[in-house]
C-alpha positions in Angstrom: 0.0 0.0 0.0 1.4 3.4 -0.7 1.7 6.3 1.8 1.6 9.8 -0.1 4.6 11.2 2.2 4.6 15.0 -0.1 4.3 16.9 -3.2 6.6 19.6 -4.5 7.8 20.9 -7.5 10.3 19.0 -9.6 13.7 21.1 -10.0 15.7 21.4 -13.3 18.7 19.4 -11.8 16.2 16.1 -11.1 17.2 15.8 -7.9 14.6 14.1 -5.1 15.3 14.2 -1.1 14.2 10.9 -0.3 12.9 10.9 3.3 15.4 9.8 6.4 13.1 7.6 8.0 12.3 5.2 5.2 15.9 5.7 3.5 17.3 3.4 6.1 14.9 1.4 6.8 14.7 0.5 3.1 18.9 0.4 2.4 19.1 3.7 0.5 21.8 5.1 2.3 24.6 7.9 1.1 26.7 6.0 -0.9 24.5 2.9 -1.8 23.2 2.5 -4.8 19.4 2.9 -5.5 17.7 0.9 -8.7 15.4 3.6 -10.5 12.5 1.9 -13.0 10.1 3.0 -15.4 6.8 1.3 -14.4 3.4 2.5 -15.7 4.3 5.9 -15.5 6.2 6.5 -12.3 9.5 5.7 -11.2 9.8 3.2 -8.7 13.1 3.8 -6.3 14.8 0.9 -4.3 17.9 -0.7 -3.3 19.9 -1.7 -6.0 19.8 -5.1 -7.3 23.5 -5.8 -8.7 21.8 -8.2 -11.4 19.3 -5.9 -13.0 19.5 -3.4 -15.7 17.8 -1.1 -14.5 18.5 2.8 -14.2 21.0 2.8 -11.1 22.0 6.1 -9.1 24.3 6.6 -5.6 22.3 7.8 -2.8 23.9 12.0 -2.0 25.3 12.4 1.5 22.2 14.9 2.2 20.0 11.7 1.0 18.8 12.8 -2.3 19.0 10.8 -5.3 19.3 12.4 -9.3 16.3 11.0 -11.4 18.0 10.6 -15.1 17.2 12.2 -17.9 15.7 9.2 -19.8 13.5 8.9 -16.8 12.3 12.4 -17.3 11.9 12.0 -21.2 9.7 8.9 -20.1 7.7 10.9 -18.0 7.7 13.8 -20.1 8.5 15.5 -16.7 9.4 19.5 -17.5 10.7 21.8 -15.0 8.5 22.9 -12.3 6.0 19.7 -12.7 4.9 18.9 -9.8 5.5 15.6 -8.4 4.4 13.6 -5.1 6.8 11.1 -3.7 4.7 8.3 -1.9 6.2 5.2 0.7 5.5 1.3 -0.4 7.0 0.3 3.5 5.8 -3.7 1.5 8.0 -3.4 -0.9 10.5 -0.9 0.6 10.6 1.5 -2.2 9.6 5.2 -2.7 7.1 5.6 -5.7 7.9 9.0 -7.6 4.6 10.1 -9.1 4.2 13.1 -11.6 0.6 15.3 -11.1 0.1 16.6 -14.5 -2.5 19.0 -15.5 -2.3 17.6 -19.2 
């Protein structure tokens, strides 16, 4: 079940805070890598699995994590969309949604 946790405006360098709490508790921590993956129009975030392809990103020292450009394209995410980030504590990933007005 997801957990909407906020909703801001996306920023033109693609970065997303991911929350404190949940970044441990799910294995993103600074340094870490975090799988990122296109899935019916979001982006889900979770610890990196070495064997996938997926999109695959360090965890900042602040926590935040840079959503690629491909990502974007896929989401046709401009700047200053806004976006809510929601918790899956089930499958211990953050779900990046986009709220579009289109």
């Amino acid at each position: 079940m997801l957990t909407m946790y906020k909703c801001k405006n996306f920023n033109k360098t693609g970065k997303i805070l991911l929350p404190g709490k949940w970044r441990s508790q799910f294995g993103l921590l600074p340094g870490k890598l975090a799988d990122l993956r296109f899935d019916h129009d979001q982006i889900i975030i979770e610890k990196a699995d070495l064997e996938s392809t997926h999109n695959k990103r360090l965890v900042s020292e602040n926590g935040s994590i840079h959503i690629p450009k491909e990502l974007q394209l896929l989401l046709d995410i401009t700047e200053k969309e806004e976006y809510c980030l929601f918790i899956d504590e089930e499958d211990k990933s953050f779900v990046l949604k986009i709220i579009s007005e289109h």
